[in-house]
Backbone as JSON Lines, residues from 0, in Angstrom:
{"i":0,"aa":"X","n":[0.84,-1.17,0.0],"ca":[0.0,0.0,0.0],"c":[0.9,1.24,0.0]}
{"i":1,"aa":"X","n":[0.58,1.88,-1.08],"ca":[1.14,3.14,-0.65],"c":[0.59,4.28,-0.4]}
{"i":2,"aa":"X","n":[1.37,4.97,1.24],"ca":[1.03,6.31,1.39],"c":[1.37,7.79,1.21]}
{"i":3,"aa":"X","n":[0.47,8.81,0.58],"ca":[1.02,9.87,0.51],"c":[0.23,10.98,1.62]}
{"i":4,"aa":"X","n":[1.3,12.05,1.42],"ca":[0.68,13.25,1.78],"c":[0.98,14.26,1.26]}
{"i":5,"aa":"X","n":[0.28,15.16,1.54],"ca":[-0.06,16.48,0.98],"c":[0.62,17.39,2.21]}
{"i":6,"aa":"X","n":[1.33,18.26,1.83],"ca":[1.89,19.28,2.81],"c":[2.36,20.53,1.72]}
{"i":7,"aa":"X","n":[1.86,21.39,2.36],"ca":[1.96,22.96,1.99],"c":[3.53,23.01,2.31]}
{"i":8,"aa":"X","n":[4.68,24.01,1.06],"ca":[5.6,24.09,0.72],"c":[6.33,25.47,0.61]}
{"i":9,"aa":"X","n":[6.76,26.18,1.02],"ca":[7.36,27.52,0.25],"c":[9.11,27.14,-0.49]}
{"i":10,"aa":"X","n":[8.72,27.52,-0.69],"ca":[9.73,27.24,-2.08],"c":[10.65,28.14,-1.63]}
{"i":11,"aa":"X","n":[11.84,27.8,-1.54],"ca":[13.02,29.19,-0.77],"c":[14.1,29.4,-1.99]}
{"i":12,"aa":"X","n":[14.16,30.85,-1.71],"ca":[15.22,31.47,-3.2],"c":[16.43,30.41,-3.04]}
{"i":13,"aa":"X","n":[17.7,30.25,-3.34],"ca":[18.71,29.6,-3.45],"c":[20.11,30.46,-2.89]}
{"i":14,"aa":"X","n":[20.68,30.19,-1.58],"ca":[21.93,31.61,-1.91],"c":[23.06,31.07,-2.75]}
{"i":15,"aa":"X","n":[23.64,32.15,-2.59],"ca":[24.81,32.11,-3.57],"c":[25.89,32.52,-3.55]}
{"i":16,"aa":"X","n":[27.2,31.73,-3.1],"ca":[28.55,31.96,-2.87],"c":[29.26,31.21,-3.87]}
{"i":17,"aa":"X","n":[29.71,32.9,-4.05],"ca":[31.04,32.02,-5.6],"c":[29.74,31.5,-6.38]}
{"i":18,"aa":"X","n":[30.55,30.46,-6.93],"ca":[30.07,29.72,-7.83],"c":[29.22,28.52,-7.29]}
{"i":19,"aa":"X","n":[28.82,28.49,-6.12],"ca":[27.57,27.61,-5.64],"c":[26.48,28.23,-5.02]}
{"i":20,"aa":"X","n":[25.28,27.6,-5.55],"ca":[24.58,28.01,-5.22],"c":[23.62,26.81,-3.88]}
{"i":21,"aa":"X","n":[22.9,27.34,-2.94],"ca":[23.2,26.41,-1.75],"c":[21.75,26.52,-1.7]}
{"i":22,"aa":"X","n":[20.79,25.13,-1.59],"ca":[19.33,25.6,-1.45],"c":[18.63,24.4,-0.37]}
{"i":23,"aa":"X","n":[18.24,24.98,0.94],"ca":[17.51,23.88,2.25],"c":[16.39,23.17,1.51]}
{"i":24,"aa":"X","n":[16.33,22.24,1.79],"ca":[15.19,21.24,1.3],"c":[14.76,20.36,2.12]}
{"i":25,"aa":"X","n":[14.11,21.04,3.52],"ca":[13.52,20.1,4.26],"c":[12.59,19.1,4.08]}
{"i":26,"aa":"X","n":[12.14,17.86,4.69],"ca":[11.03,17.07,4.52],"c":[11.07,16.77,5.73]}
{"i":27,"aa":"X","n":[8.71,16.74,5.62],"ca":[8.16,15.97,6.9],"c":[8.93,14.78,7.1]}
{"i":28,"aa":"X","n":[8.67,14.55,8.17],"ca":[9.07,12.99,8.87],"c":[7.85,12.5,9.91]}
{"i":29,"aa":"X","n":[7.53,11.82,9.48],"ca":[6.29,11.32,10.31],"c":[6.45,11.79,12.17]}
{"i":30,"aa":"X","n":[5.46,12.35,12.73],"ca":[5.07,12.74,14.0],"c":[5.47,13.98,13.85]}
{"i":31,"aa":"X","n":[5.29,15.14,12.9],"ca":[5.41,16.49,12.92],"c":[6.89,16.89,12.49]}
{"i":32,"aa":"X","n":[7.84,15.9,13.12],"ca":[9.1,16.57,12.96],"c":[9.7,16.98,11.24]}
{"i":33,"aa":"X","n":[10.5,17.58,11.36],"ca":[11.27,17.66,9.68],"c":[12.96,17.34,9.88]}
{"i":34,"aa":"X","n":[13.17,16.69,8.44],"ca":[14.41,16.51,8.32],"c":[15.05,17.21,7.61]}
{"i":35,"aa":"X","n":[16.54,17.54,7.93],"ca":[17.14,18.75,7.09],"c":[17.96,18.02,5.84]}
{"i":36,"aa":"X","n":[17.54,19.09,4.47],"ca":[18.78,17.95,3.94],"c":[19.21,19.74,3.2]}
{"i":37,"aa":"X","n":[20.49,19.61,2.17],"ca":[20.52,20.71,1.15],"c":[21.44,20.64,0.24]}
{"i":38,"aa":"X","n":[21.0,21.69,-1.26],"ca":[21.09,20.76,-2.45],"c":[22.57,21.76,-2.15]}
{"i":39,"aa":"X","n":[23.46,21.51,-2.74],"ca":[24.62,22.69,-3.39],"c":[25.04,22.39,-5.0]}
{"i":40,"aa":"X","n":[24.96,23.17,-5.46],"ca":[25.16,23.03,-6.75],"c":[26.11,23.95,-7.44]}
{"i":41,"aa":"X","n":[26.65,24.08,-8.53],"ca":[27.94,24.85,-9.35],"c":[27.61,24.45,-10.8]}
{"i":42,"aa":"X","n":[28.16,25.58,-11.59],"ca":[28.52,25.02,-12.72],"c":[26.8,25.4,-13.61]}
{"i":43,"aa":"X","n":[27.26,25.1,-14.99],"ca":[25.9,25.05,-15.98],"c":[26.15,24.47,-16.69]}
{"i":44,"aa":"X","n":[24.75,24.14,-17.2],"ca":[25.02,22.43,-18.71],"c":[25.58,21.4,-18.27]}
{"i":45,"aa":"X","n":[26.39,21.05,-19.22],"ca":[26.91,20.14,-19.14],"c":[28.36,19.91,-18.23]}
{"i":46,"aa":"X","n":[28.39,21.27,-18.02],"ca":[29.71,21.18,-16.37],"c":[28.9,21.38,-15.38]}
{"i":47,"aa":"X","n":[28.24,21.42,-14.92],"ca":[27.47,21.21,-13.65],"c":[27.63,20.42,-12.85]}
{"i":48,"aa":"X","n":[27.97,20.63,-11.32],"ca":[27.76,19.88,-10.9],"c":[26.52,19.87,-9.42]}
{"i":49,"aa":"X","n":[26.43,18.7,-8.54],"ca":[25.19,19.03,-7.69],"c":[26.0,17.8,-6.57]}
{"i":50,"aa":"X","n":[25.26,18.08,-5.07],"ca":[25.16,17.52,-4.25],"c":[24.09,17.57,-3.47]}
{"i":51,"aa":"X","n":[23.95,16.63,-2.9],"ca":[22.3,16.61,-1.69],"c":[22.68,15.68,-0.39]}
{"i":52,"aa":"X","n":[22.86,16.56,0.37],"ca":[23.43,15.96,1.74],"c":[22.48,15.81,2.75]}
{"i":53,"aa":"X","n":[22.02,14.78,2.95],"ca":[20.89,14.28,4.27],"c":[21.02,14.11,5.51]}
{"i":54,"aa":"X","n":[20.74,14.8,6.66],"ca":[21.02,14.9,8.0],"c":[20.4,14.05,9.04]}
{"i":55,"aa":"X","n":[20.91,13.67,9.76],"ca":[20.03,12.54,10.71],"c":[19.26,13.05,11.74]}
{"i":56,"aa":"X","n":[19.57,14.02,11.87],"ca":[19.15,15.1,12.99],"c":[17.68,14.86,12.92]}
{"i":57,"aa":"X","n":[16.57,15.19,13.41],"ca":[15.14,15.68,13.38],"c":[14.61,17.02,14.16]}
{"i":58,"aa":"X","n":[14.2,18.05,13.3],"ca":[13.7,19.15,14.16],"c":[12.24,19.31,14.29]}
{"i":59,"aa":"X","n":[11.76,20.03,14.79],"ca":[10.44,20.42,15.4],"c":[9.87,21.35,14.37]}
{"i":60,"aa":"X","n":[10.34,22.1,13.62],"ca":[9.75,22.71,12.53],"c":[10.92,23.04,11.12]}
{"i":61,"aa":"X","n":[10.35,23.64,10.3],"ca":[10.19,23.48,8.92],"c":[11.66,24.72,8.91]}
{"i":62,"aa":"X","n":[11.34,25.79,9.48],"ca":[12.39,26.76,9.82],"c":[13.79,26.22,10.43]}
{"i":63,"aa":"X","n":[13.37,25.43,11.58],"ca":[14.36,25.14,12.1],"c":[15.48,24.21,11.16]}
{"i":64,"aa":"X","n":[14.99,23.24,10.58],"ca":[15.45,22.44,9.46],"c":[16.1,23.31,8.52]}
{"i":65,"aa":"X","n":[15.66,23.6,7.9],"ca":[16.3,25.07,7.12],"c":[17.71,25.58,7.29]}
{"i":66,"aa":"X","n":[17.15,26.35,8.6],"ca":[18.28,27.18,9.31],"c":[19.67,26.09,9.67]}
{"i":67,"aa":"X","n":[19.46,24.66,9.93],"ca":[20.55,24.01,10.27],"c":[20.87,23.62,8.23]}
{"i":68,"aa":"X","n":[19.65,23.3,7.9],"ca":[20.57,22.98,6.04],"c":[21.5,23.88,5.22]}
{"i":69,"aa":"X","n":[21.0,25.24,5.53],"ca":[21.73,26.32,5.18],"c":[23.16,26.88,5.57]}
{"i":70,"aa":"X","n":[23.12,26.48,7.16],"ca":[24.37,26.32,7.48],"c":[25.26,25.37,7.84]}
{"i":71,"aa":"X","n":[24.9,24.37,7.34],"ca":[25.92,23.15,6.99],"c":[26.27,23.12,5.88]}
{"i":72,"aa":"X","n":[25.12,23.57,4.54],"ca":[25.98,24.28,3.36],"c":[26.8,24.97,2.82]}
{"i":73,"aa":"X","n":[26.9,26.38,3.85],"ca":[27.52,27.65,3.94],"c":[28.5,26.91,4.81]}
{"i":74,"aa":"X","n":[28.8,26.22,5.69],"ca":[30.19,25.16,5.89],"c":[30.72,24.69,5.06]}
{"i":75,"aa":"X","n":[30.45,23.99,4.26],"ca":[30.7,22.72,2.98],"c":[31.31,24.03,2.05]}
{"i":76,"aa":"X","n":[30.52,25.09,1.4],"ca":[31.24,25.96,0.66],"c":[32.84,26.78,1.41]}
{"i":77,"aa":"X","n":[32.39,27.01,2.76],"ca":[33.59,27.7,3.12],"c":[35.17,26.66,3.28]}
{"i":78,"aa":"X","n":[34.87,25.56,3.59],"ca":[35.44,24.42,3.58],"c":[36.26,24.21,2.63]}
{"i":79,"aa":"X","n":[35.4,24.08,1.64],"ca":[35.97,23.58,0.47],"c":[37.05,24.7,-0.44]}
{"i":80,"aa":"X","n":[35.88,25.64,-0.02],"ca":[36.84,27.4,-0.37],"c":[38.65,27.21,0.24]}
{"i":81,"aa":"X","n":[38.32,26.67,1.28],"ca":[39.61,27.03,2.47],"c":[40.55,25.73,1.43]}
{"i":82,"aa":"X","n":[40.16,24.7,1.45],"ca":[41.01,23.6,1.0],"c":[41.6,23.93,-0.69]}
{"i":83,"aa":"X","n":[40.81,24.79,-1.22],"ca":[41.55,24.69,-3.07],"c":[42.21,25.43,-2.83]}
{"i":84,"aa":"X","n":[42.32,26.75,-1.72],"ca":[43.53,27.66,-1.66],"c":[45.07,27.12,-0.55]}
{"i":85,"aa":"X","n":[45.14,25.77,-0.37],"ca":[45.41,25.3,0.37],"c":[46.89,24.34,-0.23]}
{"i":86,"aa":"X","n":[47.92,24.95,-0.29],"ca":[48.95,24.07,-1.24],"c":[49.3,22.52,-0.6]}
{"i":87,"aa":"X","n":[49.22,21.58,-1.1],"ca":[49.17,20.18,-1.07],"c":[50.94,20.12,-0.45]}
């Protein structure tokens, strides 16, 4: 059997550092809570590239999820920023 649901969505702009652009993409999780996940992406066409990182965490609302996807993204970009300027 399969179940769905219906849940009201706002759609959030995407930010944008450098050349990635970083966008929260929470989902319900059954008993109210939400899970954080978020996309980061670079590049166009056919150089593009994308990631979608899923968190184990569970929060209490839709904001809160967010606010932790956004800044585990805005980590991952500064991160990665810090490491290409970083001589081997």
């Amino acid at each position: 059997m399969i179940h769905t649901t219906t849940i009201k969505t706002t759609r959030l702009s995407p930010l944008t550092l450098g050349k990635y652009r970083i966008a929260a993409c929470p989902r319900p999780l059954p008993g109210g809570l939400f899970a954080a996940q978020v996309s980061i992406a670079s590049g166009s066409g056919s150089a593009s590239t994308a990631r979608l990182m899923r968190f184990d965490s569970a929060f209490p609302t839709h904001d809160a999820a967010v606010d932790y996807a956004l800044a585990q993204g805005i980590d991952w970009v500064h991160d990665t920023a810090r490491l290409s300027v970083r001589p081997n």
